[in-house]
N, C-alpha and C positions, 0 to 999 in steps of 0.2 A: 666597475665595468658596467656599462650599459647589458639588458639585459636581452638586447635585441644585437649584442655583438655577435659576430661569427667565425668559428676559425677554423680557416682552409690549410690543407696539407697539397700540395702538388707533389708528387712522386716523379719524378723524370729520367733518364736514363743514368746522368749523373750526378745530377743533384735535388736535394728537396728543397723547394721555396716552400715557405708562409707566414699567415699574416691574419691578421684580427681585419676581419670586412663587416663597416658599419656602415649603413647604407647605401653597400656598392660601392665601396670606397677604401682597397686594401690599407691598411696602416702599419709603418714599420718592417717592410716586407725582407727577412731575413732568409737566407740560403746555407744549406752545408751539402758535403759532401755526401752521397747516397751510399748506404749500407749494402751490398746484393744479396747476403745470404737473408735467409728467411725471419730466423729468429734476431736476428740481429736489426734486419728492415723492422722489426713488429716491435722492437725495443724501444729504437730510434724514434719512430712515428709515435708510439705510447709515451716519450720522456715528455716531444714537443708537445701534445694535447695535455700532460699534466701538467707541464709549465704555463702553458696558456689560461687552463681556469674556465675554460669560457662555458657559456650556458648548451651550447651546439657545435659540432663541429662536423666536417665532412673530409673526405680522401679523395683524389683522383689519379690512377697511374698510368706509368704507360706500356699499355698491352692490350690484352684482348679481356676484356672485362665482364663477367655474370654480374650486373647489377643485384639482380634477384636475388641472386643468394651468397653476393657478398666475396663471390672467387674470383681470385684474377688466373682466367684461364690458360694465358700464356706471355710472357713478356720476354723477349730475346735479349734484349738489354740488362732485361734483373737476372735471368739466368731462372724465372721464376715459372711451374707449370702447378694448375690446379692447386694453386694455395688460399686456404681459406682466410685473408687476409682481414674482413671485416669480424670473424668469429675470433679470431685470434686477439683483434683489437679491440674487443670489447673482451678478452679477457684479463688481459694490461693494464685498459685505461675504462675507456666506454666504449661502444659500439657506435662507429657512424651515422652520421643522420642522414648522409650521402655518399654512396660509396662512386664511384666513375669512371670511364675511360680518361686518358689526359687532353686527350683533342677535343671529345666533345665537350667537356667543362671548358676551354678554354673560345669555343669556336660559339658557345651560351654566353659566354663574357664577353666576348665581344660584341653581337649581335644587339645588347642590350633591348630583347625584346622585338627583335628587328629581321629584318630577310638578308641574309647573305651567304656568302661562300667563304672560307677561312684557308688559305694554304699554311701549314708551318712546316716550315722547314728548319732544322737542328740536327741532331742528331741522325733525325731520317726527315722523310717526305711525305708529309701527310696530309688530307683535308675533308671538311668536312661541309655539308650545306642545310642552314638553320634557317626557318619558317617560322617566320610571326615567334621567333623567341624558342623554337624545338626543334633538336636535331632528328632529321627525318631518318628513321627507322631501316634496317637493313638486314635480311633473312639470317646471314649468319654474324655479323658483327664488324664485315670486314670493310662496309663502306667507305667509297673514300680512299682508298689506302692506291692512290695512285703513283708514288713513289715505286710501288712493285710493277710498274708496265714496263715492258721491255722497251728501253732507249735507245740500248744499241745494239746488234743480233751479233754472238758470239764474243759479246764486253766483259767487264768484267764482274767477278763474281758477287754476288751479293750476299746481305745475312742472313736473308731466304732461301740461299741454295741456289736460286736460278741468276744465270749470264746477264750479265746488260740495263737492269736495271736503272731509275732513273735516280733513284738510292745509292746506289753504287758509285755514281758521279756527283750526283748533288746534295748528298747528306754527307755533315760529317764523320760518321764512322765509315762510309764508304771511304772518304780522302784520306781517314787515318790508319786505314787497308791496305789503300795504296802506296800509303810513305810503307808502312811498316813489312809491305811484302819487297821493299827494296832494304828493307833495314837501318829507316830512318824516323825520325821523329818529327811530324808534319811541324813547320810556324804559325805561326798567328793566322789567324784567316784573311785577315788584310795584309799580309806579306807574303801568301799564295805566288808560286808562279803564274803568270800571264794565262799558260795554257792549261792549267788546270782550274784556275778559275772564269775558264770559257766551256770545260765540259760540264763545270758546277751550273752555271747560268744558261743553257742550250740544255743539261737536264729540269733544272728547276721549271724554265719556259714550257719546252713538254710539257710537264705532272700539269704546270698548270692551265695547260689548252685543253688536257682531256678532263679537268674540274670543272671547269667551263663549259667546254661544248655537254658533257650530260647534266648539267643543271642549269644557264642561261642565269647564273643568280643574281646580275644586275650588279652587285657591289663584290668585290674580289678584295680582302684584303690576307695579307702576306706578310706572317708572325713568325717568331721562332729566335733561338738563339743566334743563328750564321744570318736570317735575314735581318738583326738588330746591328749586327758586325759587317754586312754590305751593304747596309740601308737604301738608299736611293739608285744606287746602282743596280740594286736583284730586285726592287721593284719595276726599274726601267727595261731590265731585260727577262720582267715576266709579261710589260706590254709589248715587248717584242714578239715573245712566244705566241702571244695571243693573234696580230695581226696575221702572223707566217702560217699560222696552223687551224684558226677555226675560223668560221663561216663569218664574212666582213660584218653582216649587221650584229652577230652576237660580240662579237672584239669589239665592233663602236660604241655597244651598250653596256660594253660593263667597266666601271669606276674602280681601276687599280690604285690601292693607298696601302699605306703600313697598320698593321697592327697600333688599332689606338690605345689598349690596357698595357701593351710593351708586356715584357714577362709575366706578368699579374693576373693576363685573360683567364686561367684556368681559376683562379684563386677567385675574383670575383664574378666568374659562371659557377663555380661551387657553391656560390652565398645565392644563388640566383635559385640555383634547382634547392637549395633547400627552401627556400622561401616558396618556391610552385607547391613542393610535396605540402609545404604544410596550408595550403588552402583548402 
């Protein structure tokens, strides 16, 4: 194994990707199903780094993230609050070289050193906006998280608690809410009915006018597991969004495209930020 390999863990809502990245370039990128409880997440993540071998490795999940000191302060999805997740994993395996939110290792990997804005949409509705290769900094951690603006006033509920969200319509756990409060089990996201894949795409468009209008970041691109599953379609109706809702010269300026790492951005923005740390 090269000694400049690196192996990325992405933690995501339901599954863990990763992958040996050797210069920016994941290899072999394998996926399984994600653990939620704690000791059992810290198990999982310690078997992959032992099987890996590698010289370095990093983590990225998805929640609300203490970098510093290695907590993941809260994640609705793991079920997970104030767990010491990088002290844990250095007592399993080794201790992180990087520990991370999920969006912004993924929103570093794509950027490739570069200025953009990142929406992913999956699970929920997220995004984040990177500067010359560094996601720009935010008082309390919650940057970005434009998924939680209210879409529709008295809509439905979300996994935040509040009404309307844009989460609620255009993430899939919002869609798997709504089969499941009728007592159904949602299809495929390409076999969606018509009209719930018109409040998925009119949410999506929102989250991504108000990513937009407060950052102007020129290039927009649009990741995630449901935007991989309506590709060209939820790209076309996020430059929909943009023309209907934000100021014409900022919509004419900014370059909507797909996600170009496809599921992998977190995995090779985790090789990235460790390569920064270690200069």
């Amino acid at each position: 194994m090269r000694s400049d390999a690196f192996f990325a863990v992405d933690v995501g809502a339901s599954w863990i990707k990763s992958a040996l990245v050797v210069d920016g370039t994941p290899h072999d990128v394998s996926r399984e199903p994600v653990v939620r409880e704690l000791d059992g997440l810290v198990a999982q993540v310690a078997r992959l780094v032992r099987e890996a071998g590698a010289p370095g490795w990093g983590v990225c999940v998805a929640g609300l993230v203490d970098a510093e000191r290695g907590v993941l302060r809260y994640s609705a999805n793991l079920g997970l609050e104030d767990a010491p997740l990088a002290e844990l994993l250095g007592i399993e395996a080794s201790a992180p070289g990087v520990f991370a939110n999920d969006l912004d290792a993924a929103a570093v990997g794509e950027a490739e050193g570069g200025t953009l804005a990142l929406l992913q949409v999956g699970s929920g509705i997220g995004g984040r906006f990177v500067v010359d290769g560094h996601v720009v900094p935010s008082a309390s951690g919650h940057s970005g998280e434009v998924g939680h603006l209210r879409f529709r006033d008295d809509g439905l509920l979300c996994s935040c608690g509040h009404r309307g969200c844009a989460e609620a319509y255009g993430g899939w756990s919002g869609i798997t809410r709504r089969y499941a409060n009728e007592g159904a089990e949602p299809p495929a996201a390409t076999a969606l009915p018509d009209s719930v894949v018109a409040d998925a795409f009119d949410a999506v468009g929102f989250a991504a006018a108000a990513l937009v209008a407060a950052y102007d970041p020129g290039t927009l691109r649009v990741g995630g597991g449901l935007a991989a599953a309506w590709s060209d379609a939820l790209v076309d109706a996020v430059r929909t969004g943009l023309s209907e809702r934000v100021v014409p010269d900022v919509a004419a300026a900014t370059t909507v495209e797909p996600a170009r790492q496809g599921d992998a951005s977190a995995l090779v923005g985790l090789a990235a930020l460790a390569a920064k740390n270690a200069r």
